[in-house]
C-alpha positions as CSV (number, residue, x, y, z in Angstrom):
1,X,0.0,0.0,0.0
2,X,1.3,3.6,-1.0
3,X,-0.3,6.7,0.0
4,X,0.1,10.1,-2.0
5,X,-1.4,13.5,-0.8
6,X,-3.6,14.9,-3.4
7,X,-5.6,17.9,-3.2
8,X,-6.5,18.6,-0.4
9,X,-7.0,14.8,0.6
10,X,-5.1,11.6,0.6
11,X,-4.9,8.8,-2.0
12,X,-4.0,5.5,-1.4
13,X,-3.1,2.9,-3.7
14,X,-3.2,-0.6,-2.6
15,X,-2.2,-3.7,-4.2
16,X,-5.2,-5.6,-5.3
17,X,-5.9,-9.0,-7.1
18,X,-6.6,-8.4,-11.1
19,X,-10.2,-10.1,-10.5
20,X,-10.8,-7.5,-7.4
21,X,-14.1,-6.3,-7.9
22,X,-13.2,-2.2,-7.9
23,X,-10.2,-3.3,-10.5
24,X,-12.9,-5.2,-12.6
25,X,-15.0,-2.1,-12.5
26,X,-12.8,0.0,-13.1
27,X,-11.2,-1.5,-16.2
28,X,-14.8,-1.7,-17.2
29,X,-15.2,1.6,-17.2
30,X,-12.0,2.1,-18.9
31,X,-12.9,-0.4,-21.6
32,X,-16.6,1.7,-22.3
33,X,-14.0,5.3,-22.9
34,X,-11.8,3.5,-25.1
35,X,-14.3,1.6,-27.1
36,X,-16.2,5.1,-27.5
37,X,-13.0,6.8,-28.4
38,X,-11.5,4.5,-30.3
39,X,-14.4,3.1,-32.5
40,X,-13.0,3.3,-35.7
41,X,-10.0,1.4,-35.0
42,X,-11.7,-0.8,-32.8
43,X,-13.1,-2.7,-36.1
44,X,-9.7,-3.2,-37.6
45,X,-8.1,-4.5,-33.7
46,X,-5.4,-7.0,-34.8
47,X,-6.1,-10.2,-32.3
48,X,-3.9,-10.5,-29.4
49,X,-4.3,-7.5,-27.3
50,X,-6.2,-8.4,-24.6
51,X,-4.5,-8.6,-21.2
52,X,-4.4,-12.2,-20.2
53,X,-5.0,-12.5,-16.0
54,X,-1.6,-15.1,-15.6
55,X,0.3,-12.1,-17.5
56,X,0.1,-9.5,-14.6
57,X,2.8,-9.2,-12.0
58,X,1.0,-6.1,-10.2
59,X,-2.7,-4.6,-9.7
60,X,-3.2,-1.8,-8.2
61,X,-6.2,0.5,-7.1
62,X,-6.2,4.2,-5.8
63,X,-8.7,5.1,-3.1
64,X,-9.6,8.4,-1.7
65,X,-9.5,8.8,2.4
66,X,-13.3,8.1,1.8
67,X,-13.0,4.8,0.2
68,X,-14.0,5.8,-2.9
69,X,-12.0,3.6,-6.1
70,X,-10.8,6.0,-8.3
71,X,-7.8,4.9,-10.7
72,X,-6.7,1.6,-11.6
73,X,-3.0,0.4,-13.1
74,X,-1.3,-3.1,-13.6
75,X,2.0,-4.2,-15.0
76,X,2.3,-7.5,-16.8
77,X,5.6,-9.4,-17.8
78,X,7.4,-8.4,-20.7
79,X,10.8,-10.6,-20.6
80,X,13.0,-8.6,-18.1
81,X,10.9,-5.6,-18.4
82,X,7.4,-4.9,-17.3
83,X,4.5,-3.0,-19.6
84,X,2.1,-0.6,-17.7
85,X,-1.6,-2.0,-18.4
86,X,-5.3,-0.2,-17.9
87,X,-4.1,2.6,-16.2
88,X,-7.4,4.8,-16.1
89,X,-8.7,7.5,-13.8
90,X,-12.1,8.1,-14.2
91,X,-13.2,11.7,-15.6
92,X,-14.1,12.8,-12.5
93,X,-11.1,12.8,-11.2
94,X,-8.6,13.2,-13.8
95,X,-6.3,16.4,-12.9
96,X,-6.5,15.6,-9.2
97,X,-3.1,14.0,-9.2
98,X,-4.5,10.4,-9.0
99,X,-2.6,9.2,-12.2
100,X,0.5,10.2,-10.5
101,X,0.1,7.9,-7.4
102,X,-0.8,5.2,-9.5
103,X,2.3,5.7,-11.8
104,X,4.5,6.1,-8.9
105,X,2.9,2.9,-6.9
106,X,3.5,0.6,-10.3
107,X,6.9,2.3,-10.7
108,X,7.4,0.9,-7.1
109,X,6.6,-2.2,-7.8
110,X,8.5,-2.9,-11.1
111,X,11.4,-1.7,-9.1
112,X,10.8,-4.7,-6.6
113,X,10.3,-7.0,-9.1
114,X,13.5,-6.0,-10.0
115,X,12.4,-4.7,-13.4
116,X,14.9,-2.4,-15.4
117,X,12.0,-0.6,-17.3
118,X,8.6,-0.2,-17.1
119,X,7.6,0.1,-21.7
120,X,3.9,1.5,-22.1
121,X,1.5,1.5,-25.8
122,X,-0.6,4.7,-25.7
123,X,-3.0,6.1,-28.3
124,X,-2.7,9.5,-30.4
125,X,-6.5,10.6,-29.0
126,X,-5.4,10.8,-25.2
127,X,-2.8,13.7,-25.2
128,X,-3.0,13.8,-21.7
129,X,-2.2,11.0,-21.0
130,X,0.8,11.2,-23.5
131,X,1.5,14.4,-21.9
132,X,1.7,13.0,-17.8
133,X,3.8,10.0,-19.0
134,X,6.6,12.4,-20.9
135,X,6.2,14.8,-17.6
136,X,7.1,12.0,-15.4
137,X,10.0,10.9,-17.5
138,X,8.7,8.4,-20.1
139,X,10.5,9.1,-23.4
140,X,8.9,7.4,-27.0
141,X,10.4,4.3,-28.1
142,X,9.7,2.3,-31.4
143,X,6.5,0.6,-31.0
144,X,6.7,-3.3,-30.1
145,X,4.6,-6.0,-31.0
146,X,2.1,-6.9,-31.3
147,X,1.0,-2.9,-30.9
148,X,2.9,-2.1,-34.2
149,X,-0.1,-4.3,-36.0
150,X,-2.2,-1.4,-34.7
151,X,-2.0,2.3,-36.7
152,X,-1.3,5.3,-34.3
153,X,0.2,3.3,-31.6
154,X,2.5,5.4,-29.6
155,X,5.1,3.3,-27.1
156,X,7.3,4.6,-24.4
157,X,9.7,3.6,-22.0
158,X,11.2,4.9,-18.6
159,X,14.7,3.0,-17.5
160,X,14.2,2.6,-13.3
161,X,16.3,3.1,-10.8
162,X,16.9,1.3,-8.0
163,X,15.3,3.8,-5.9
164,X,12.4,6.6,-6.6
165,X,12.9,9.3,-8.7
């Protein structure tokens, strides 16, 4: 469990299984956005994308001091390195600092996995998103299969220390 202030409140992300019901939620949630934002492509999705469950090495799940579920990331093996998975922050909370935490917590745990870098596929219609990972010191990389089967795909790569930061 990490905790990160945030606002004026607290967020907490804990580690949580992948079939957790606020991570199932959550990812749900995710899934409706991108399906909505994503349509066109969606009908020319090469096969293989899906996240299978025995692939992730991490899950975790922000929470506000209230309890309330409000982000989700996971990391799934990639050979030596790990690739950040369904990280989503509902809309009503994006800008609060909550994609932060959960970056930092999944950072956290590739680094005690023993993970040299954390490699990420990100899309050309979330600029934010693009925008928070090159902030927090993400820098593009050639895209890597099987997302280079998939137009627009936009990969990136941060090398981890053996501490934060």
């Amino acid at each position: 469990m990490t905790a990160f202030a945030q606002g004026t409140g607290l967020i907490e992300v804990r580690p949580v299984g992948w079939d957790d019901t606020a991570a199932v939620a959550l990812r749900r949630a995710m899934t409706e956005e991108m399906d909505a934002r994503y349509a066109d492509v969606l009908a020319i999705m090469p096969s293989g994308m899906n996240v299978e469950p025995e692939t992730v090495v991490y899950t975790g799940v922000a929470y506000t001091a209230e309890g309330v579920a409000v982000g989700h990331v996971a990391l799934r093996g990639l050979g030596d390195d790990v690739e950040l998975k369904r990280m989503f922050v509902p809309p009503s909370h994006r800008g609060t600092r909550v994609a932060r935490a959960l970056l930092a917590a999944a950072e956290d745990a590739a680094r005690a996995l023993g993970a040299p870098r954390v490699v990420l596929q990100t899309g050309p219609r979330q600029p934010d998103a693009v925008r928070m990972y090159e902030r927090e010191g993400y820098t593009p990389i050639p895209v890597f299969a099987p997302y280079d089967r998939l137009p627009g795909s936009l990969c990136f790569e941060k090398l981890l220390s053996a501490t934060r930061g």
